[in-house]
FIKOL-38935 format. One record per residue: x, y, z of N, C-alpha, C in turn; residue in three letters. Coordinates in pm, whole numbers, plus 50000, padded with zeros to 5 digits. Layout:
FIKOL-38935
{nu=X, nv=Y, nw=Z, cau=X, cav=Y, caw=Z, cu=X, cv=Y, cw=Z, r=ala}
...
This chain:
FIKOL-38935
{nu=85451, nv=52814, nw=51538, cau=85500, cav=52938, caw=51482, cu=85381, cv=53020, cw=51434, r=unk}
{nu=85370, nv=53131, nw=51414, cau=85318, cav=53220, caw=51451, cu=85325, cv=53316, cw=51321, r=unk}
{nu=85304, nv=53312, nw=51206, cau=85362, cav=53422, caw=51124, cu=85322, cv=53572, cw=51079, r=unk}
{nu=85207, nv=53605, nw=51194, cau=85199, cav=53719, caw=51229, cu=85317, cv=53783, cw=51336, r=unk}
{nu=85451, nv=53704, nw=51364, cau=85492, cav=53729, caw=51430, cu=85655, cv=53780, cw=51365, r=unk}
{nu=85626, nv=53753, nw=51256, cau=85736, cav=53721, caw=51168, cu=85827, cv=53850, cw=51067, r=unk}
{nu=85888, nv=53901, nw=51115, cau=85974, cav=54042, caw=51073, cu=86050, cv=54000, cw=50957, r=unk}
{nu=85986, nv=54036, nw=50819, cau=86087, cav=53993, caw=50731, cu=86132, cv=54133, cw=50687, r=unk}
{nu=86296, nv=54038, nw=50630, cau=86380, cav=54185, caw=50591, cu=86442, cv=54175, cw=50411, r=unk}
{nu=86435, nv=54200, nw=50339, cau=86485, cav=54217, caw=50249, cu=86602, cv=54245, cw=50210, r=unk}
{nu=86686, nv=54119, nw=50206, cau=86859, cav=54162, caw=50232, cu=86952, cv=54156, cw=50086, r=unk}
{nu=86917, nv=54062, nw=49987, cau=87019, cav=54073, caw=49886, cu=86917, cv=54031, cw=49721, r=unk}
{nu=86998, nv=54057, nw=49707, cau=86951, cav=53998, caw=49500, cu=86997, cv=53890, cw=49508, r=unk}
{nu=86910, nv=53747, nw=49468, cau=86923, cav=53605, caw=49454, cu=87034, cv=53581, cw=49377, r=unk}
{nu=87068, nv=53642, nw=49230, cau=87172, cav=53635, caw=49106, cu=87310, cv=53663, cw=49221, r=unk}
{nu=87317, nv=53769, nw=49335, cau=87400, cav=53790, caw=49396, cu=87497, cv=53671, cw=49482, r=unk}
{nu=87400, nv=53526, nw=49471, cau=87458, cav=53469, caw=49521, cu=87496, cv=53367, cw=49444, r=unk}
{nu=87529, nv=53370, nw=49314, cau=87603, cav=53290, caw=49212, cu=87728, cv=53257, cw=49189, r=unk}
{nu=87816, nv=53388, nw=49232, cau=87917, cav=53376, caw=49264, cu=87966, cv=53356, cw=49425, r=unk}
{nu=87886, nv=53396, nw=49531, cau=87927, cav=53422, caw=49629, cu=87849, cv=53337, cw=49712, r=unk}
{nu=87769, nv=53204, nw=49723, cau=87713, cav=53133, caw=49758, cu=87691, cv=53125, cw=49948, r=unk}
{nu=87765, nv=53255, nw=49980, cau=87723, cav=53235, caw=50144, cu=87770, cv=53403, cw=50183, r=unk}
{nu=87693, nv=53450, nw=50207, cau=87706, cav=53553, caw=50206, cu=87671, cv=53656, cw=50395, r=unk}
{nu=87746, nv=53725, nw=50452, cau=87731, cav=53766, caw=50560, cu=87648, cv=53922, cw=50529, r=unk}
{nu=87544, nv=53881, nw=50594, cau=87438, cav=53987, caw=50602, cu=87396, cv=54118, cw=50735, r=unk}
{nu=87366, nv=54191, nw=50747, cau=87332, cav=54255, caw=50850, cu=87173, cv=54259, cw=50856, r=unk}
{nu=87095, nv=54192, nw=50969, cau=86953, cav=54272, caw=51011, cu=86952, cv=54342, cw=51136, r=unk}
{nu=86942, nv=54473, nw=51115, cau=86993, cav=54539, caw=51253, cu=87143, cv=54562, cw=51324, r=unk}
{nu=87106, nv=54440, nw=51452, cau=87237, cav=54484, caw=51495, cu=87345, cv=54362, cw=51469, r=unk}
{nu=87235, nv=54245, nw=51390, cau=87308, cav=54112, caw=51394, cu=87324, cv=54096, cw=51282, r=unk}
{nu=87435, nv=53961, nw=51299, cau=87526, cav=53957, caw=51168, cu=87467, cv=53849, cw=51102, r=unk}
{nu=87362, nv=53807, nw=51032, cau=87330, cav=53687, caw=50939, cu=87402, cv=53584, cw=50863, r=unk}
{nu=87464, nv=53510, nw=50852, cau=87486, cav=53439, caw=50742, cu=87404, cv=53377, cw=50648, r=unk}
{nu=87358, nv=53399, nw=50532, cau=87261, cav=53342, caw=50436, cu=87338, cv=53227, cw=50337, r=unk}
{nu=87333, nv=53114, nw=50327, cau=87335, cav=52977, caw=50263, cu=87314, cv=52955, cw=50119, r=unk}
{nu=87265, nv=52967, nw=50004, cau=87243, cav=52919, caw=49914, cu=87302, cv=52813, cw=49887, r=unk}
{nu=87204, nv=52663, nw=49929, cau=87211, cav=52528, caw=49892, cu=87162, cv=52488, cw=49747, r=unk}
{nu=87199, nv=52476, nw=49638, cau=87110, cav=52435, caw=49527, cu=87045, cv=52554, cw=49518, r=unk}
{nu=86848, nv=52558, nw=49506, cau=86815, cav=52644, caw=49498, cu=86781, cv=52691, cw=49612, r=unk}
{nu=86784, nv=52646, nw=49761, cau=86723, cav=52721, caw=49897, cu=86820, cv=52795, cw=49936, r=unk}
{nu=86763, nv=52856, nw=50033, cau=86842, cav=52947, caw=50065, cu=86793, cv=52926, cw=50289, r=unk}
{nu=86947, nv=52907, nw=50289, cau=86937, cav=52922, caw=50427, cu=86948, cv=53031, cw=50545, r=unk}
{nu=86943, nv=53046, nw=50621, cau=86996, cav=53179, caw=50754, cu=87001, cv=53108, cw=50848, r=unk}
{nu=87119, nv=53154, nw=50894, cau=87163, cav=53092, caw=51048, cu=87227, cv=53273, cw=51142, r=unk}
{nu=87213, nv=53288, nw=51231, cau=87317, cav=53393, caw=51323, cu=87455, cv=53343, cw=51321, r=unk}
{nu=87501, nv=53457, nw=51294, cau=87614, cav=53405, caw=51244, cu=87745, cv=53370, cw=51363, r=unk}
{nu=87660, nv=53401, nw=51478, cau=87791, cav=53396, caw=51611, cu=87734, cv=53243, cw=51664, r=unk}
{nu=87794, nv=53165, nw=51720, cau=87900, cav=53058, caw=51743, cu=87765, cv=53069, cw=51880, r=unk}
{nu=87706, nv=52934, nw=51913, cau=87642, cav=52933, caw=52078, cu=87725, cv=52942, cw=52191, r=unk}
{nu=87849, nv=52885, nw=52153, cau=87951, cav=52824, caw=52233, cu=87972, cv=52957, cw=52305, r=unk}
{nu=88089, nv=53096, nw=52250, cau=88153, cav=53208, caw=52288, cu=88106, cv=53329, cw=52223, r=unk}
{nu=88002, nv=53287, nw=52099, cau=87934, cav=53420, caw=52019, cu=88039, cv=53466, cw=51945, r=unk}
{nu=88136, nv=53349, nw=51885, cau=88273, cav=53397, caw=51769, cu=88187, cv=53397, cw=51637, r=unk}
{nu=88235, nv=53467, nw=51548, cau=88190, cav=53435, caw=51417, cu=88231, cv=53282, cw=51325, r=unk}
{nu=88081, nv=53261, nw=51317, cau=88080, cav=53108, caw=51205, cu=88165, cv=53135, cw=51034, r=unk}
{nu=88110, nv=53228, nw=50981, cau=88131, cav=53275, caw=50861, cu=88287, cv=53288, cw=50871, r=unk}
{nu=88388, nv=53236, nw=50924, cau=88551, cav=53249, caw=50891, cu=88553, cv=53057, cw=50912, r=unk}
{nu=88459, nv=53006, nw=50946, cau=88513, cav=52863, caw=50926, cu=88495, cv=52787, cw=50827, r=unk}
{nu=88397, nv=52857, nw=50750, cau=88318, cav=52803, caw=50605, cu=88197, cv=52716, cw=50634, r=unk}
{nu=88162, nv=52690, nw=50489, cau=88061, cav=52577, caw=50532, cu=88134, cv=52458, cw=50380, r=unk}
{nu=88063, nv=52337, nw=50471, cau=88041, cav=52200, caw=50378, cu=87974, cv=52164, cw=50323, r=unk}
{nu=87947, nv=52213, nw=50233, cau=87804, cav=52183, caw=50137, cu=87767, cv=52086, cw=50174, r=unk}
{nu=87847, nv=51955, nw=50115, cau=87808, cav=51847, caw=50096, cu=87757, cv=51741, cw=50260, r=unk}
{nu=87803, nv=51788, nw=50347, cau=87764, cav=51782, caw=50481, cu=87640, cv=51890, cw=50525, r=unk}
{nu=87639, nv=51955, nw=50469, cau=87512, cav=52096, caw=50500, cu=87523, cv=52179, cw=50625, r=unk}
{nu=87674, nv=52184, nw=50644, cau=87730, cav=52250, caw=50805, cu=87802, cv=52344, cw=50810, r=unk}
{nu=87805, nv=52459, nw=50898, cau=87868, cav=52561, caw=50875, cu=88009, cv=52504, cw=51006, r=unk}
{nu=88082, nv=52572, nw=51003, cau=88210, cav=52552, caw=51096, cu=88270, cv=52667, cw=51181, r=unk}
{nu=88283, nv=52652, nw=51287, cau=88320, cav=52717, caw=51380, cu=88510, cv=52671, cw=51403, r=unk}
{nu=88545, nv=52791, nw=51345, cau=88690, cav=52694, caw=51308, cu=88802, cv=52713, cw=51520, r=unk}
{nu=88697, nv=52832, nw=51583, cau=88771, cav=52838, caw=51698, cu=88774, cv=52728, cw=51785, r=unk}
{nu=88622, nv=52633, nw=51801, cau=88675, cav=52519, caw=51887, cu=88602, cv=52412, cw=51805, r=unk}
{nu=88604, nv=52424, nw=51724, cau=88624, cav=52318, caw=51616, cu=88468, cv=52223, cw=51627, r=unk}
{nu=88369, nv=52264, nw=51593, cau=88210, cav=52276, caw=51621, cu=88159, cv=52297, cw=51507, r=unk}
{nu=88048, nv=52202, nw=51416, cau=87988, cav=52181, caw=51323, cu=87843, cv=52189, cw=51386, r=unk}
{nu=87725, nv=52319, nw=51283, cau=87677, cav=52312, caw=51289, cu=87569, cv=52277, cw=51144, r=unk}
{nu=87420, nv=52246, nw=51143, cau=87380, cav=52220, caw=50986, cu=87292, cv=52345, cw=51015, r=unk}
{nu=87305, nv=52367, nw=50875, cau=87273, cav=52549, caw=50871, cu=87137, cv=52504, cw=50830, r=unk}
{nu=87073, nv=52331, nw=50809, cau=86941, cav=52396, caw=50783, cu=86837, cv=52396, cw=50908, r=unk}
{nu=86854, nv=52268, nw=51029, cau=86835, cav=52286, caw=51122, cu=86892, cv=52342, cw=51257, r=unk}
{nu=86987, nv=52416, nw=51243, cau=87095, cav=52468, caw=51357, cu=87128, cv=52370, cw=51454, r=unk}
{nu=87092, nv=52240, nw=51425, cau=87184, cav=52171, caw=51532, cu=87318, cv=52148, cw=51539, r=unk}
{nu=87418, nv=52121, nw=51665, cau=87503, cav=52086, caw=51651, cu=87590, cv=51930, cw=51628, r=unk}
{nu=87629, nv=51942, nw=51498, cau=87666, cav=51791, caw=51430, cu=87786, cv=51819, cw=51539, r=unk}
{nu=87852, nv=51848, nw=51570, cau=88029, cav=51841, caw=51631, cu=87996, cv=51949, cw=51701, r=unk}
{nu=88081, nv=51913, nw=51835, cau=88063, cav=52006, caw=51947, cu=88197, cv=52035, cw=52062, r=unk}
{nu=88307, nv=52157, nw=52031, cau=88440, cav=52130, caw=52096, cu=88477, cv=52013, cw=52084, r=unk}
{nu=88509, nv=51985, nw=51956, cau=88613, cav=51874, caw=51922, cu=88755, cv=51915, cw=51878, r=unk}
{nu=88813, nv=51962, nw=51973, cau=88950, cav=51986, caw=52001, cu=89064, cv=51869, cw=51972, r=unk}
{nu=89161, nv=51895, nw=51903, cau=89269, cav=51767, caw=51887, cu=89355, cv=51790, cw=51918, r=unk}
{nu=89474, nv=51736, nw=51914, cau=89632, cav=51781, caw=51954, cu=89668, cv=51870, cw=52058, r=unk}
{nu=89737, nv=52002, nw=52013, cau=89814, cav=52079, caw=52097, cu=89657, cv=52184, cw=52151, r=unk}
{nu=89598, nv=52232, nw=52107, cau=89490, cav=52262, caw=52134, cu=89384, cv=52188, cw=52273, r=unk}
{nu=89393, nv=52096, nw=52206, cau=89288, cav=51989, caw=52309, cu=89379, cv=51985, cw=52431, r=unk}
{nu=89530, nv=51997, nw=52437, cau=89587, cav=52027, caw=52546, cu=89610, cv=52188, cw=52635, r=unk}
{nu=89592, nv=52280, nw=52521, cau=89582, cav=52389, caw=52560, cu=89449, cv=52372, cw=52640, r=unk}
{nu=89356, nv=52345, nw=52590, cau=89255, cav=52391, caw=52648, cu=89237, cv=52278, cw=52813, r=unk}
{nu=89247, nv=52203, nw=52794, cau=89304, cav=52107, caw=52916, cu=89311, cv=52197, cw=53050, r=unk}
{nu=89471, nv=52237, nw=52982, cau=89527, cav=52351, caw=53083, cu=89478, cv=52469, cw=53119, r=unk}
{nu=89408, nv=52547, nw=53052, cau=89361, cav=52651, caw=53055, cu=89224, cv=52597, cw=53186, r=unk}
{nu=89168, nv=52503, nw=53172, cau=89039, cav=52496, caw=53292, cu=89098, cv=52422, cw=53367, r=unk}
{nu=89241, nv=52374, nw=53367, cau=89269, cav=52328, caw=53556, cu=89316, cv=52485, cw=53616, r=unk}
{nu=89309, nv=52554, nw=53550, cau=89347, cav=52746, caw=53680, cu=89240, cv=52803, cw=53635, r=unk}
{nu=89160, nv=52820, nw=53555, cau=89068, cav=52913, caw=53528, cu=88911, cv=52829, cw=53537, r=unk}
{nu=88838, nv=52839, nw=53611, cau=88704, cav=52835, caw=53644, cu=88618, cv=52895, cw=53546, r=unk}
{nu=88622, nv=52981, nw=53476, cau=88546, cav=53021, caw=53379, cu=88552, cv=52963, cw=53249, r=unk}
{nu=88686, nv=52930, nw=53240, cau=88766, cav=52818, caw=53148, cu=88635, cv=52671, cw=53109, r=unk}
{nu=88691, nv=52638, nw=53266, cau=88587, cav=52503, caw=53275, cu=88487, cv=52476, cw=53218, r=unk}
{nu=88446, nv=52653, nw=53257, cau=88233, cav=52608, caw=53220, cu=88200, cv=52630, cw=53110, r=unk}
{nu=88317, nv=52667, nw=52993, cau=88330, cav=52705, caw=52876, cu=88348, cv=52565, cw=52819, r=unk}
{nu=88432, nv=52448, nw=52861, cau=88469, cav=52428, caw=52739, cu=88394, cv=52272, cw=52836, r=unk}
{nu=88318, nv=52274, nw=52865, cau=88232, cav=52194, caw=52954, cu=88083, cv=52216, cw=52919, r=unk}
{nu=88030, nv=52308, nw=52853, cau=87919, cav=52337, caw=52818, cu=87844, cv=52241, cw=52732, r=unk}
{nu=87734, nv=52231, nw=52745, cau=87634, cav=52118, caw=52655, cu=87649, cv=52158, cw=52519, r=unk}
{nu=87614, nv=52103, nw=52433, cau=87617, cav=52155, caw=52310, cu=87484, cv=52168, cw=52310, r=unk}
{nu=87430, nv=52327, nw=52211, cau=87355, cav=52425, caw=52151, cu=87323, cv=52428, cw=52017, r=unk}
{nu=87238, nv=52430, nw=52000, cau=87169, cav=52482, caw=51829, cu=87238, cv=52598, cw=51786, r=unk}
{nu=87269, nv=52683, nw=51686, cau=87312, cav=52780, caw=51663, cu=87116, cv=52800, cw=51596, r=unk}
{nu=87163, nv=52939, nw=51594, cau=86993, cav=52999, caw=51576, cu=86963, cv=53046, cw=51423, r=unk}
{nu=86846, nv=52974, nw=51374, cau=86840, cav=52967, caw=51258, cu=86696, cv=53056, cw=51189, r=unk}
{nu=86673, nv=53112, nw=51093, cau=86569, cav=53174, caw=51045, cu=86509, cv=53168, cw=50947, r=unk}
{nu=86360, nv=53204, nw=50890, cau=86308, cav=53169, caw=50803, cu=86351, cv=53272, cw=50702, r=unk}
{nu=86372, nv=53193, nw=50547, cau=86383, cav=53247, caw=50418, cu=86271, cv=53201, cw=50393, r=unk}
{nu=86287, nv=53369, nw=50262, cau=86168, cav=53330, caw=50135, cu=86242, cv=53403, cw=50037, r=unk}
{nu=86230, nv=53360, nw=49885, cau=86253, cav=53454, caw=49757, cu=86107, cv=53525, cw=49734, r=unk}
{nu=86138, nv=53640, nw=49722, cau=86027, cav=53748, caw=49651, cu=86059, cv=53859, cw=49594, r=unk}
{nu=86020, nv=53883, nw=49477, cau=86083, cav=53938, caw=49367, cu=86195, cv=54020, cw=49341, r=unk}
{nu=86266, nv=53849, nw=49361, cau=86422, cav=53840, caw=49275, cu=86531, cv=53861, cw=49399, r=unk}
{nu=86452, nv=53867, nw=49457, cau=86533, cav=53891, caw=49656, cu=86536, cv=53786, cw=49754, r=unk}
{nu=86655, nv=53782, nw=49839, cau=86640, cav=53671, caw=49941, cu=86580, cv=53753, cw=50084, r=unk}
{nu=86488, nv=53713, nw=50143, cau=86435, cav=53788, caw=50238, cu=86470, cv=53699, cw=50378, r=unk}
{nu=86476, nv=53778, nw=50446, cau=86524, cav=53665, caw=50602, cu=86413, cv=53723, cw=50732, r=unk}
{nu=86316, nv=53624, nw=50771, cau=86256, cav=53632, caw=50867, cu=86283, cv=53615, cw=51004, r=unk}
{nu=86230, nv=53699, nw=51071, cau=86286, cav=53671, caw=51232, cu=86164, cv=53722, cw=51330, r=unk}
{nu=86147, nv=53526, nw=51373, cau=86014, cav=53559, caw=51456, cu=86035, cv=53615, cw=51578, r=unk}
{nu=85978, nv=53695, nw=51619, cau=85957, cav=53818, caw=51738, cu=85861, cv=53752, cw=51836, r=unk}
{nu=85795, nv=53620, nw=51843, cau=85730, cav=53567, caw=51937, cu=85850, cv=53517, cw=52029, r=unk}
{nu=85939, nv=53467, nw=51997, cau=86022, cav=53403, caw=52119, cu=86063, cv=53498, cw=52226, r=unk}
């Protein structure tokens, strides 16, 4: 990493996240989710690798350190973006989706896909602010 490469943005007041401990951010055109674990503070993108749905309506698990993708049911850990759970579909669902890729081909390669990191970014606090970095080398 590279941190001449590194676009930081200045997004919220730290106290701001006392009550509101996960908070959906904008840099640009993308939607952030920011973390406050204890005292760190995390960033992940907030769309889903899988279909690019929003993470921030599935919650996160603190105590697991994972955000949730409540559409196909996909755990990711918001501090390394890997994926803990990956389309773990159950019941009537896991049969919907069944059905849906024996006629649809696009279906298939959807719910057949490897599991993905969700994409994660560097924080820093600086005075009294959570700042979210986004390296521009990749």
């Amino acid at each position: 990493m590279n941190n001449n490469n590194i676009e930081w943005t200045k997004l919220a007041e730290v106290n701001s996240f006392q009550d509101n401990p996960q908070q959906l951010l904008k840099i640009k055109r993308d939607d952030i989710l920011v973390i406050k674990d204890e005292e760190k503070f995390y960033a992940i993108n907030n769309r889903c690798p899988h279909l690019g749905l929003a993470l921030n309506v599935g919650g996160c698990d603190m105590k697991n350190k994972t955000v949730h993708c409540k559409f196909h049911s996909s755990d990711f850990s918001f501090e390394t973006g890997e994926a803990k759970e990956w389309l773990n579909v159950k019941g009537f669902e896991k049969f919907m989706m069944w059905l849906f890729t024996k006629f649809d081909p696009d279906a298939k390669k959807m719910m057949t896909m490897e599991p993905k990191p969700v994409e994660t970014f560097h924080t820093k606090v600086e005075d009294d602010h959570v700042w979210v970095g986004i390296d521009n080398s990749a």
